[in-house]
Rosetta silent file (secondary structure, phi, psi, omega in degrees, C-alpha in Angstrom):
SEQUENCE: XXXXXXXXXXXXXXXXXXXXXXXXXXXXXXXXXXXXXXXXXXXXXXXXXXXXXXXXXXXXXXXXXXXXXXXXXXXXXXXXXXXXXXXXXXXXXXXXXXXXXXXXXXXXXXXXXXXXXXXXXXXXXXXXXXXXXXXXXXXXXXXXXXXXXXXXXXXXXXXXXXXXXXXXXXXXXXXXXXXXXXXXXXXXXXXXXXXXXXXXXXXXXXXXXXXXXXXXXXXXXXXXXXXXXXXXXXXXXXXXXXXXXXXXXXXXXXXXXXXXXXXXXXXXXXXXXXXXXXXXXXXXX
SCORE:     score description
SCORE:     0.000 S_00000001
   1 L     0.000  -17.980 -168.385    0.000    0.000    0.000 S_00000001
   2 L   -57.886  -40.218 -153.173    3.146    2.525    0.694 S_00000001
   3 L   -74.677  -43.184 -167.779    3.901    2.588   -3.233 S_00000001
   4 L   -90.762   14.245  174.667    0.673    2.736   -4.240 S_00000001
   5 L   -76.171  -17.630  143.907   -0.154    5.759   -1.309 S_00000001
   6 L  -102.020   12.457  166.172    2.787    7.548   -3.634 S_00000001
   7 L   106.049   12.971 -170.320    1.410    7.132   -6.641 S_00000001
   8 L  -121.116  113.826  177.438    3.802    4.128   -7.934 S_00000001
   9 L   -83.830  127.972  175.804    1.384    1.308   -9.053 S_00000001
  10 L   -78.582  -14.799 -167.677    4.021   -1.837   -9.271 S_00000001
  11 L  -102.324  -30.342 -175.696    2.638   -3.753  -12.080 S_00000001
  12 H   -68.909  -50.731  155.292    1.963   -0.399  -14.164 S_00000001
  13 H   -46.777  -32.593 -172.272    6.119    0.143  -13.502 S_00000001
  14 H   -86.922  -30.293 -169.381    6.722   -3.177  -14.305 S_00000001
  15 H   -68.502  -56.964 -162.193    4.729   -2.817  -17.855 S_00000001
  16 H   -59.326  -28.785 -165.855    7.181    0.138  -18.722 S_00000001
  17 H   -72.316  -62.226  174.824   10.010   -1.130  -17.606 S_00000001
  18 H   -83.938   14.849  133.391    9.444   -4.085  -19.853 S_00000001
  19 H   -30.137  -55.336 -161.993    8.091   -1.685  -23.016 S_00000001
  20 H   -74.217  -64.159  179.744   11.349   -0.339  -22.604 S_00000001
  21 H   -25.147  -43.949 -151.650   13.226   -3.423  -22.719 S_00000001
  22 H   -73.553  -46.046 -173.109   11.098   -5.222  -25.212 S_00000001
  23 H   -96.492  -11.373  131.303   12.031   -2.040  -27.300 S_00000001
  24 H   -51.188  -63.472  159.129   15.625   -2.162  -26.729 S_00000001
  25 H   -52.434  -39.692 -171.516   16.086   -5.123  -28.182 S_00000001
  26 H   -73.890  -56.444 -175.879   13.822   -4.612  -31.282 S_00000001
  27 H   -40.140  -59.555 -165.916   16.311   -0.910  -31.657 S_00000001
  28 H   -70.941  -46.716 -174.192   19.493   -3.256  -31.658 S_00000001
  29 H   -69.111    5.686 -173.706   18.422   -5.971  -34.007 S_00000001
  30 H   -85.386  -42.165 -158.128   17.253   -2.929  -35.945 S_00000001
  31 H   -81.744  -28.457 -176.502   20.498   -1.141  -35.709 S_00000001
  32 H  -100.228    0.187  173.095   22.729   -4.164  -36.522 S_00000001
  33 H   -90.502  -50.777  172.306   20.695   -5.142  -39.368 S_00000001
  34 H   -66.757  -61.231  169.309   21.083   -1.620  -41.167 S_00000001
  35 L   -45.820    2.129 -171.544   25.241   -1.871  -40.050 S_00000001
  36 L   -83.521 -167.003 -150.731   25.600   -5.350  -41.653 S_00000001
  37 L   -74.679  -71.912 -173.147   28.031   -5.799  -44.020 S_00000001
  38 L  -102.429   23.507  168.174   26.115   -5.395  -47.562 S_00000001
  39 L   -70.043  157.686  165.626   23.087   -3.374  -45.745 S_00000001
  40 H    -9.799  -65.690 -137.129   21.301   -0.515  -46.399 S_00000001
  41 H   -88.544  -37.565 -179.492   24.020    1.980  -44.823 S_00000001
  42 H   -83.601   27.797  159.142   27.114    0.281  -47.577 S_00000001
  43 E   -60.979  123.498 -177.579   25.257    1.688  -50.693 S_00000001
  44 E  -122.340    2.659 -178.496   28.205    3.616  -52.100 S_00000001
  45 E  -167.987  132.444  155.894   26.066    4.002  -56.187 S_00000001
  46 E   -88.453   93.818 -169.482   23.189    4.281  -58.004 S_00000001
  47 E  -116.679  125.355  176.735   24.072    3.590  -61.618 S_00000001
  48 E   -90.892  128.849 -177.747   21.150    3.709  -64.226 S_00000001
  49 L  -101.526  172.625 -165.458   22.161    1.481  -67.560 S_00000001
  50 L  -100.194 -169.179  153.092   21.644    2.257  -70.812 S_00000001
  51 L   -72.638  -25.218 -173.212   21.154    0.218  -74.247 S_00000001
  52 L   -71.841  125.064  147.271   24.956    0.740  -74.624 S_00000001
  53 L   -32.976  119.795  173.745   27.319   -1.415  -73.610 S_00000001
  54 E  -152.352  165.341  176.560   29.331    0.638  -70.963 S_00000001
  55 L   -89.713  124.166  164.247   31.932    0.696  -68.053 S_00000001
  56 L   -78.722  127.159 -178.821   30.666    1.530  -64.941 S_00000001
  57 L   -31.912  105.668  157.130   32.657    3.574  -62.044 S_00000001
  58 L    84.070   23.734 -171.981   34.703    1.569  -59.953 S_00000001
  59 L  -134.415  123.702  141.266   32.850   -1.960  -61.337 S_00000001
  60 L   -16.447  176.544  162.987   34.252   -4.401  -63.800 S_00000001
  61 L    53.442 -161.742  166.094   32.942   -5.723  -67.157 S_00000001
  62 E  -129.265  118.706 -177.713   30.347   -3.963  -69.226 S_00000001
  63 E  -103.949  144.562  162.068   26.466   -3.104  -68.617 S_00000001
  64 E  -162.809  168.262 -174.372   23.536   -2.517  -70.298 S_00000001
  65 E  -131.395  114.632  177.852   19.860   -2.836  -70.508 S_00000001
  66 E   -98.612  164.420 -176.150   17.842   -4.484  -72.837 S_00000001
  67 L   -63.713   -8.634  138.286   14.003   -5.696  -72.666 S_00000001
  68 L   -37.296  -48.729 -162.014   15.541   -9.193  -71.828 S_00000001
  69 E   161.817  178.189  165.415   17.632   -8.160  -68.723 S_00000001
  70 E   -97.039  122.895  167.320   20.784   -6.704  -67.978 S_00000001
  71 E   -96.289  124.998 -176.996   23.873   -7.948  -69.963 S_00000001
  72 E  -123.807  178.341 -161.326   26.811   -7.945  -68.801 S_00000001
  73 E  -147.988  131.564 -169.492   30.148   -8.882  -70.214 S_00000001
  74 E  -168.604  172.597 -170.236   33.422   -9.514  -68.407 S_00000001
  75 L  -117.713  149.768  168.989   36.906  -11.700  -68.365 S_00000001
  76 H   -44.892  -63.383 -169.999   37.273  -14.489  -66.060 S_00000001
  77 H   -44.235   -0.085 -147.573   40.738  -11.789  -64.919 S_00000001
  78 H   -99.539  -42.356  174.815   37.039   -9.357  -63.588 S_00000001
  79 L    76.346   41.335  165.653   36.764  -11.768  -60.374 S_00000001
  80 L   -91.803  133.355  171.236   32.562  -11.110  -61.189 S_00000001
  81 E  -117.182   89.081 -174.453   30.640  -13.937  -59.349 S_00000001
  82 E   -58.616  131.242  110.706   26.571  -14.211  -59.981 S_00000001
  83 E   -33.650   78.326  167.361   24.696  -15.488  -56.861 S_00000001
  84 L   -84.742  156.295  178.068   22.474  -18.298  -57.836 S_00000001
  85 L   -58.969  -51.019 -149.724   20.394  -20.720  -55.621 S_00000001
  86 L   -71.081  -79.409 -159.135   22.606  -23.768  -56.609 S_00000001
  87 L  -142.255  175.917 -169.223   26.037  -22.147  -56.632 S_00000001
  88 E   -95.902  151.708  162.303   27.757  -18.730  -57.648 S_00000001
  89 E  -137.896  125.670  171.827   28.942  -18.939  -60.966 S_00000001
  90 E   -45.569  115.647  153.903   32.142  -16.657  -62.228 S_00000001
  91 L   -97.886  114.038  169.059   31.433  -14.823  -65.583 S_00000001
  92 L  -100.610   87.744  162.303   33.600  -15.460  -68.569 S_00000001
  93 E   119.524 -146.437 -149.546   32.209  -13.919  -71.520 S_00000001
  94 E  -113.945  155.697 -155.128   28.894  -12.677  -71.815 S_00000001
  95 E  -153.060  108.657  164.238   26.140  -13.446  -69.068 S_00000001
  96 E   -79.778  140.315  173.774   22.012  -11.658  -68.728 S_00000001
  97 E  -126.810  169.913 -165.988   20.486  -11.361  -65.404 S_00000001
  98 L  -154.222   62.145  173.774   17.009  -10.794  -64.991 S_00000001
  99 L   -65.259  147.650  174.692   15.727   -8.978  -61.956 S_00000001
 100 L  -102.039  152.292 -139.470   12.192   -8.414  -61.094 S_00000001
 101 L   -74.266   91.109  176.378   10.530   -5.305  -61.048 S_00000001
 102 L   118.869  -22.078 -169.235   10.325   -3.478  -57.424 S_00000001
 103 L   -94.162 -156.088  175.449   11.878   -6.718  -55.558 S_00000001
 104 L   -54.671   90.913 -149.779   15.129   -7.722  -54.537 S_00000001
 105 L   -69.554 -175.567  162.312   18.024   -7.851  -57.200 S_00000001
 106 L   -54.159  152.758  175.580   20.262  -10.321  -58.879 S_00000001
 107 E  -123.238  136.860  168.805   23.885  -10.216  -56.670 S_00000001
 108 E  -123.161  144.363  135.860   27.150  -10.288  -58.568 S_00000001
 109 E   -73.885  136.290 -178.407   30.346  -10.140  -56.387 S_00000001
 110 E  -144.231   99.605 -164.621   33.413   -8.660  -56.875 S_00000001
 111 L    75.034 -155.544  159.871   35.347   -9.096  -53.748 S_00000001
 112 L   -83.961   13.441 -177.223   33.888   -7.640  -50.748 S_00000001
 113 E   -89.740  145.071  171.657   31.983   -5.400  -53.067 S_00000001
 114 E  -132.613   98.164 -178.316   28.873   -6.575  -53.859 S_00000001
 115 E   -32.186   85.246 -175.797   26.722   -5.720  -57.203 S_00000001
 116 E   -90.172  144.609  131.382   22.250   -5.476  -56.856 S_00000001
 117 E   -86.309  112.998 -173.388   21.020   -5.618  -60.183 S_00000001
 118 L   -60.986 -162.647  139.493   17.794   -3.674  -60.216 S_00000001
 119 L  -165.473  135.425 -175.374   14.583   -3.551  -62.276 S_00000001
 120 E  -124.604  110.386  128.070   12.474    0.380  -61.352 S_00000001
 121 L    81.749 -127.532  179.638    9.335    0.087  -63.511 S_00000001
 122 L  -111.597    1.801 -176.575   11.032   -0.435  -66.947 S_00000001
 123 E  -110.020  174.203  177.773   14.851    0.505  -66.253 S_00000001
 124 L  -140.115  145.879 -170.220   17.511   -1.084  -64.556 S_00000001
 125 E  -136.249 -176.398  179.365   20.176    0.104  -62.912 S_00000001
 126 E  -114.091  114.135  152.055   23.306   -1.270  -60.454 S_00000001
 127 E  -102.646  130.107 -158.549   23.454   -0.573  -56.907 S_00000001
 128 E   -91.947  167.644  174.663   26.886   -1.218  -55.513 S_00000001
 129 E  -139.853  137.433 -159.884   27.188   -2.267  -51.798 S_00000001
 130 L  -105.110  165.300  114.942   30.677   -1.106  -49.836 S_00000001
 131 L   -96.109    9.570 -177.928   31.033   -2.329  -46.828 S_00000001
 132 L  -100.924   -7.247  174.554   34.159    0.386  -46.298 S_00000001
 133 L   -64.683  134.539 -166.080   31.778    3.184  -47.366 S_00000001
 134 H   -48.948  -25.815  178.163   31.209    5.956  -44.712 S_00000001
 135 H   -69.896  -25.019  173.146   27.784    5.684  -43.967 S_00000001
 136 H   -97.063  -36.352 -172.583   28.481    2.232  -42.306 S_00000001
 137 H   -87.475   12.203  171.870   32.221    2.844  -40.525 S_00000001
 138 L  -123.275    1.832 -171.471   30.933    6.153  -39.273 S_00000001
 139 L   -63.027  146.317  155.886   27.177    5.026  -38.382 S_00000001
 140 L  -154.665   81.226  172.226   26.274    5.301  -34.580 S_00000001
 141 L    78.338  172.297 -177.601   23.058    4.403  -34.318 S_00000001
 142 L  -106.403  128.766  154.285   19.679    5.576  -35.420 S_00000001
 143 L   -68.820  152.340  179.701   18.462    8.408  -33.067 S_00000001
 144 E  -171.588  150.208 -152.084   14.786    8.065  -31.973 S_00000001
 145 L   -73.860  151.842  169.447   12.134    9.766  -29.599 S_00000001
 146 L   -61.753  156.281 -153.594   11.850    8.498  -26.110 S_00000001
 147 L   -99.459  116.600  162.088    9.790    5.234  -25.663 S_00000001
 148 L  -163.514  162.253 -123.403    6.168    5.844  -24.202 S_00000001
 149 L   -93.676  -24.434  179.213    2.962    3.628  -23.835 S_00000001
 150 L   -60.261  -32.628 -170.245    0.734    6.678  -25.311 S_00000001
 151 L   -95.766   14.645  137.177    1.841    6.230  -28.853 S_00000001
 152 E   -88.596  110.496 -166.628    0.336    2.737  -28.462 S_00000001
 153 E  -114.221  164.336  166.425   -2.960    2.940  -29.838 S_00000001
 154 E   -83.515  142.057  178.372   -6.178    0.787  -30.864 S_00000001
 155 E  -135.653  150.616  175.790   -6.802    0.563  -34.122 S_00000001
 156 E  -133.599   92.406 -175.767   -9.475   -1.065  -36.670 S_00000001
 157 L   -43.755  104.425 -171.528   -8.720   -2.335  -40.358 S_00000001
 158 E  -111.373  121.696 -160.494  -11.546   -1.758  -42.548 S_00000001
 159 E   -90.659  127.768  178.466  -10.633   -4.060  -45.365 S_00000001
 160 E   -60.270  177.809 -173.472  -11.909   -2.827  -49.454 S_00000001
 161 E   -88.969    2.341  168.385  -13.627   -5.780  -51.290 S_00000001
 162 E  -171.314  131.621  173.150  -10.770   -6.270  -53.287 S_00000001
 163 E   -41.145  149.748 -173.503   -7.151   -5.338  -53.222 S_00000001
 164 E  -163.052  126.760 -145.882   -5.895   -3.012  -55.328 S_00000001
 165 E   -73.885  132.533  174.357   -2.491   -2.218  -57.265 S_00000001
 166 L   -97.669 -156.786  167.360   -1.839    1.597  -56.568 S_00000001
 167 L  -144.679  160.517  157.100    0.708    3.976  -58.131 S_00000001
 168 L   175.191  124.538  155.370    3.298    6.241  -56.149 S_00000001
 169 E    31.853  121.920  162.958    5.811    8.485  -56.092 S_00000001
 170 E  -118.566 -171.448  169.335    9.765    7.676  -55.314 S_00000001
 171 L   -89.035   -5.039  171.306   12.675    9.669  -54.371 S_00000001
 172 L  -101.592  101.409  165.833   14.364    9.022  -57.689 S_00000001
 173 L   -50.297  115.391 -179.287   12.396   11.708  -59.616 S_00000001
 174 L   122.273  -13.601 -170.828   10.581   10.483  -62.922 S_00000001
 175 L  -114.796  140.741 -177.601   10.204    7.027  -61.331 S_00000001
 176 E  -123.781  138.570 -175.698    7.106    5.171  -60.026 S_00000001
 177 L  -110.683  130.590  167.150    6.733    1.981  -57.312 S_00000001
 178 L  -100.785  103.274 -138.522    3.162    0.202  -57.401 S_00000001
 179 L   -82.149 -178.820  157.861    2.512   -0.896  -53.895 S_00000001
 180 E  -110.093  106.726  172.487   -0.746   -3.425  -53.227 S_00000001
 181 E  -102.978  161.958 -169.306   -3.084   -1.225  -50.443 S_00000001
 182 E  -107.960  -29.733  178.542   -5.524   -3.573  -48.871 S_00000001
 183 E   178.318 -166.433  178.488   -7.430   -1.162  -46.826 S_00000001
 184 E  -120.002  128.960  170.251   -7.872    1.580  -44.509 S_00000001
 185 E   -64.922  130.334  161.818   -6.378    1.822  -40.840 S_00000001
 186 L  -136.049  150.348  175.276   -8.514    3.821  -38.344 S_00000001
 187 E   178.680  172.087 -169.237   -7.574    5.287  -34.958 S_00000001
 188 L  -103.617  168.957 -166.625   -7.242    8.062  -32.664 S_00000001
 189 L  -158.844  117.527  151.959   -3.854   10.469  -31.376 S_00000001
 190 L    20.925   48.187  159.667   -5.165   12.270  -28.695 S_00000001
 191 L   119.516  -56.677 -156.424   -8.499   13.273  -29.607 S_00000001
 192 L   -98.014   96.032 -175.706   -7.632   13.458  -33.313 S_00000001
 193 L   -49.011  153.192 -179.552   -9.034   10.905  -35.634 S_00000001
 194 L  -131.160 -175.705 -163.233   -6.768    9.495  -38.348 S_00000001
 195 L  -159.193  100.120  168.534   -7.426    7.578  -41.483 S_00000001
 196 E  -122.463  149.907  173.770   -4.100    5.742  -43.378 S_00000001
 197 E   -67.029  141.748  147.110   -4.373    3.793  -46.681 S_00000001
 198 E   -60.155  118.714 -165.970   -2.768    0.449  -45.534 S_00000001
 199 E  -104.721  166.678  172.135   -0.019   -1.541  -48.136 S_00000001
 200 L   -69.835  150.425  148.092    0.233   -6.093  -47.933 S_00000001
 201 L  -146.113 -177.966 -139.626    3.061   -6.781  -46.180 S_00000001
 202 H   -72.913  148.994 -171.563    4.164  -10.882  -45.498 S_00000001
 203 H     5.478   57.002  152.005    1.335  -13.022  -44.214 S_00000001
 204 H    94.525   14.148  175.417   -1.800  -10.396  -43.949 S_00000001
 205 L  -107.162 -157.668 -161.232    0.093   -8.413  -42.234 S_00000001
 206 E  -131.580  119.569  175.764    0.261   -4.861  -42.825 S_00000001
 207 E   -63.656   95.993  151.376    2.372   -1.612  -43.855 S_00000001
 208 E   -57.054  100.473  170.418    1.700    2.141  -42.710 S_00000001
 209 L  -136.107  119.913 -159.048    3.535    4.692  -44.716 S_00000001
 210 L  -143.041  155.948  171.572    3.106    8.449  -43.663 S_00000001
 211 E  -106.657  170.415  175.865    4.035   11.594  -43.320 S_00000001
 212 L  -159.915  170.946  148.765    2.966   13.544  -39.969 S_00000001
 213 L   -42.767   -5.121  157.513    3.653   16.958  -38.788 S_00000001
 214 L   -93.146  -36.170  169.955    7.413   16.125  -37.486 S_00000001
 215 L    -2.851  115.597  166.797    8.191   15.280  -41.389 S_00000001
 216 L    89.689  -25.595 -176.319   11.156   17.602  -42.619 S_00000001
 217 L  -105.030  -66.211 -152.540   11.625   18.638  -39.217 S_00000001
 218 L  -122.991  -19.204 -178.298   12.690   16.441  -36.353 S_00000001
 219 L   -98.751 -168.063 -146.075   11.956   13.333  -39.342 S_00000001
 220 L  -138.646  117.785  167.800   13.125   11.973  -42.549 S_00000001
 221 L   -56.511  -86.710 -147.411   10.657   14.561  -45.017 S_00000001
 222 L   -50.404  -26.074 -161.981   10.099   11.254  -47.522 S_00000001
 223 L   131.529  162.557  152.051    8.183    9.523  -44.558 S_00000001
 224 L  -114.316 -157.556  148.318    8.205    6.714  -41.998 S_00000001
 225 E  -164.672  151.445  164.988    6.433    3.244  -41.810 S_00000001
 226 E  -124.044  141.590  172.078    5.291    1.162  -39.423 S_00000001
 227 E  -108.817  146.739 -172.807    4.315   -2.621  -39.792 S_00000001
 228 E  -107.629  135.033  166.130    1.662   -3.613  -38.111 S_00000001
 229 L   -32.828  178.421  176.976    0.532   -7.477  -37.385 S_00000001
 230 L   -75.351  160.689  158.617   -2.193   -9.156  -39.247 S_00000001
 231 L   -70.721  175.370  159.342   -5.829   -7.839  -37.491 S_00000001
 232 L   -77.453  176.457 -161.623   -7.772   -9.728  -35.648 S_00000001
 233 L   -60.731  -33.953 -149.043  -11.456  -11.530  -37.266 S_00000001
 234 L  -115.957   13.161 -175.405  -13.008   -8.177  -36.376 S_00000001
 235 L    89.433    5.047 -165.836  -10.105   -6.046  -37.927 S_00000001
 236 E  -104.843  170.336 -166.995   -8.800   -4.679  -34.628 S_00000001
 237 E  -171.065  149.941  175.828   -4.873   -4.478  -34.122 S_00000001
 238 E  -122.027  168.946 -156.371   -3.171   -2.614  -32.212 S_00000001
 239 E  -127.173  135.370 -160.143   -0.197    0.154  -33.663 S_00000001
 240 E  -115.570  136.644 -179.409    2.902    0.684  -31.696 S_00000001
 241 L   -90.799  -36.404 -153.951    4.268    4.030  -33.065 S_00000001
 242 L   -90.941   17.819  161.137    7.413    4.015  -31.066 S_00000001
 243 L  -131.189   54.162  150.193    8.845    1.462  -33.517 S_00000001
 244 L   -40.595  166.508  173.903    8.266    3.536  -36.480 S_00000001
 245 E  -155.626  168.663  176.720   11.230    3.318  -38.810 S_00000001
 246 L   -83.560  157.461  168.731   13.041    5.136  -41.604 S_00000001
 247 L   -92.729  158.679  164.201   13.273    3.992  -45.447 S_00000001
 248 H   -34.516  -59.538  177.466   16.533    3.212  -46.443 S_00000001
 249 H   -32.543  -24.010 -163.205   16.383    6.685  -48.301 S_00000001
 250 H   -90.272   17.698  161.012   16.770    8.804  -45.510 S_00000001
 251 H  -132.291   29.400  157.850   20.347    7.276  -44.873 S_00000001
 252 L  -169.843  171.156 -177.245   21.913    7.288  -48.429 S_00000001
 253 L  -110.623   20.189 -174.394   21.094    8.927  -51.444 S_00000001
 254 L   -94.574   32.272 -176.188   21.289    5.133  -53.425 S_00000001
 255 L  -139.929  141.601 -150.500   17.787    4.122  -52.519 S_00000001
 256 L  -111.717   37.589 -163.759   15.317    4.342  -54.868 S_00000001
 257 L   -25.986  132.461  177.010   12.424    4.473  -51.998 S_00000001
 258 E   -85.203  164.972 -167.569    8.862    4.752  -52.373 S_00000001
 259 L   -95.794  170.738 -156.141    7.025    8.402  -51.112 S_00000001
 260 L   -65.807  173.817  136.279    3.857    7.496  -48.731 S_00000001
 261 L   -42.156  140.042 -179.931    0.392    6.692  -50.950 S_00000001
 262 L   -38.890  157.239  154.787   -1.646   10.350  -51.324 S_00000001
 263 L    68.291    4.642  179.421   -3.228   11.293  -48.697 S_00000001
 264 L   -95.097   76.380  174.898   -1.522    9.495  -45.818 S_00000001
 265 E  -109.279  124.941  172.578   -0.706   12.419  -43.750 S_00000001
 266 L   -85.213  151.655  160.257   -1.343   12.153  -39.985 S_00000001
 267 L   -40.257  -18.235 -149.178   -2.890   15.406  -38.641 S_00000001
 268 L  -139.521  167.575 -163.999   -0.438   15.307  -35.919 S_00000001
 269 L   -96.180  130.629  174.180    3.191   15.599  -34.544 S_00000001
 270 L   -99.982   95.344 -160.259    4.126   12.091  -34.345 S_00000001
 271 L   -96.156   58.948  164.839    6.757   12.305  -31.693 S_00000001
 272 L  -140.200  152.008  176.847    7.968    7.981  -31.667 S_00000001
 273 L   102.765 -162.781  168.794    9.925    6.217  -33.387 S_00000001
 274 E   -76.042  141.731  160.667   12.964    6.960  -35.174 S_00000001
 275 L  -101.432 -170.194 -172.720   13.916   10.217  -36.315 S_00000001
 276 L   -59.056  143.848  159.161   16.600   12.008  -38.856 S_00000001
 277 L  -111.615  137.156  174.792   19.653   10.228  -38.665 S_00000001
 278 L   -14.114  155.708  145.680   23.066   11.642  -38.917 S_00000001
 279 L  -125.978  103.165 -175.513   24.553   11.435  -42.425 S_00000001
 280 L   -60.767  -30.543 -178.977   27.926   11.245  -42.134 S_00000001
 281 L   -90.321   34.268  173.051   28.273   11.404  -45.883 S_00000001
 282 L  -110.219  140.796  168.426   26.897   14.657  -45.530 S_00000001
 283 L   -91.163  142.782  167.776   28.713   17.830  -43.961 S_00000001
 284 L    90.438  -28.704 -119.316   27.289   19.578  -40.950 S_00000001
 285 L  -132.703    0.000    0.000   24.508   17.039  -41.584 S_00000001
């Protein structure tokens, strides 16, 4: 009775205490997953190919892109390695890869360097991955808003009658990614109803990508997202805000990210989650 005659409930202290924890861990696998080796943070190029055969900066062989795939052409002396399911195979002589459009890309190796062959829409490009590039030896962590139980909210999924392929916006101007939204999220922020279109994400569950009133300011301007579990039978789920996250974009300028769906602006300062992060390969910034 002393604790709770000062106002310290023990089990309401115990829930924060393990919030925080819960969300300590979830930071660091976050943090060491963006720091691995070929992650997000060692993008050191975006290179868009042409129809021409050409050399690319600081890459073996020669690329280009035709409506088949990207061809590339190199000597055994190139040390180029494809990634394949069965086994990597070294190219000698002339070799097409054939990434699909929005997903993951073909990997060539060249050393500790490693090669994504894209597909945006209808072009294709190379993203190289460093792992000696500065945004990963100089990263120290992702900054982010202190962790509290208010920016967990209830929420309710109201699902359309059929899914439906959208269009939107990236950060590479001229280029478009088409997401699947599924429905609409609703819930309240203090008072102030919200409304976000919802994207699929991996077994029903579901993607939030928004802008709010920290955007540009205290945030990464392009957006955050949060994924949310599958709902429940009656749609309700609940949305933890304080593990918003960043796109790749806001910590290189090689990601070709998508901007939120229209109209997903919250009304409100969303103070959880991560915020801008350092750029080392920026100055001042």
């Amino acid at each position: 009775m002393e604790c709770a005659r000062h106002g310290v409930v023990p089990n309401m202290t115990r829930a924060l205490t393990d919030l925080q924890t819960d969300w300590d861990a979830w930071h660091s696998a976050r943090e060491n997953e963006l720091a691995a080796p070929h992650g997000w943070l060692s993008l050191r190029a975006l290179e868009w190919l042409t129809p021409d055969p050409s050399p690319v900066d600081g890459v073996p062989g020669r690329w280009s892109a035709t409506p088949d795939g990207v061809v590339l052409t190199a000597a055994t002396a190139d040390a180029l390695v494809v990634r394949s399911v069965r086994e990597p195979r070294p190219v000698d002589g002339t070799v097409t890869l054939h990434p699909v459009d929005g997903k993951p890309g073909t990997l060539v190796e060249h050393g500790d360097v490693v090669i994504e062959v894209v597909r945006r829409t209808d072009e294709h490009a190379l993203r190289v991955r460093d792992p000696k590039v500065i945004t990963r030896t100089a990263f120290a962590g992702v900054p982010a808003f202190p962790v509290d139980e208010r920016w967990i909210v209830n929420a309710v999924f109201q699902p359309y009658v059929e899914p439906r392929r959208i269009t939107v916006g990236a950060v590479v101007e001229g280029l478009s990614h088409f997401p699947t939204a599924v429905g609409d999220v609703l819930f309240s922020i203090d008072g102030h109803e919200q409304r976000l279109v919802a994207l699929a994400g991996p077994d029903d569950a579901l993607s939030l990508h928004f802008r709010d009133a920290t955007s540009g300011v205290s945030t990464y301007e392009g957006g955050r997202i949060l994924k949310a579990d599958a709902p429940g039978p009656d749609g309700e789920l609940t949305l933890d805000f304080n593990r918003v996250v960043n796109l790749p974009c806001a910590f290189t300028d090689f990601a070709t990210c998508p901007l939120p769906p229209a109209g997903n602006t919250l009304t409100v300062a969303l103070e959880a989650g991560e915020q801008r992060p350092h750029r080392p390969d920026r100055h001042g910034h």
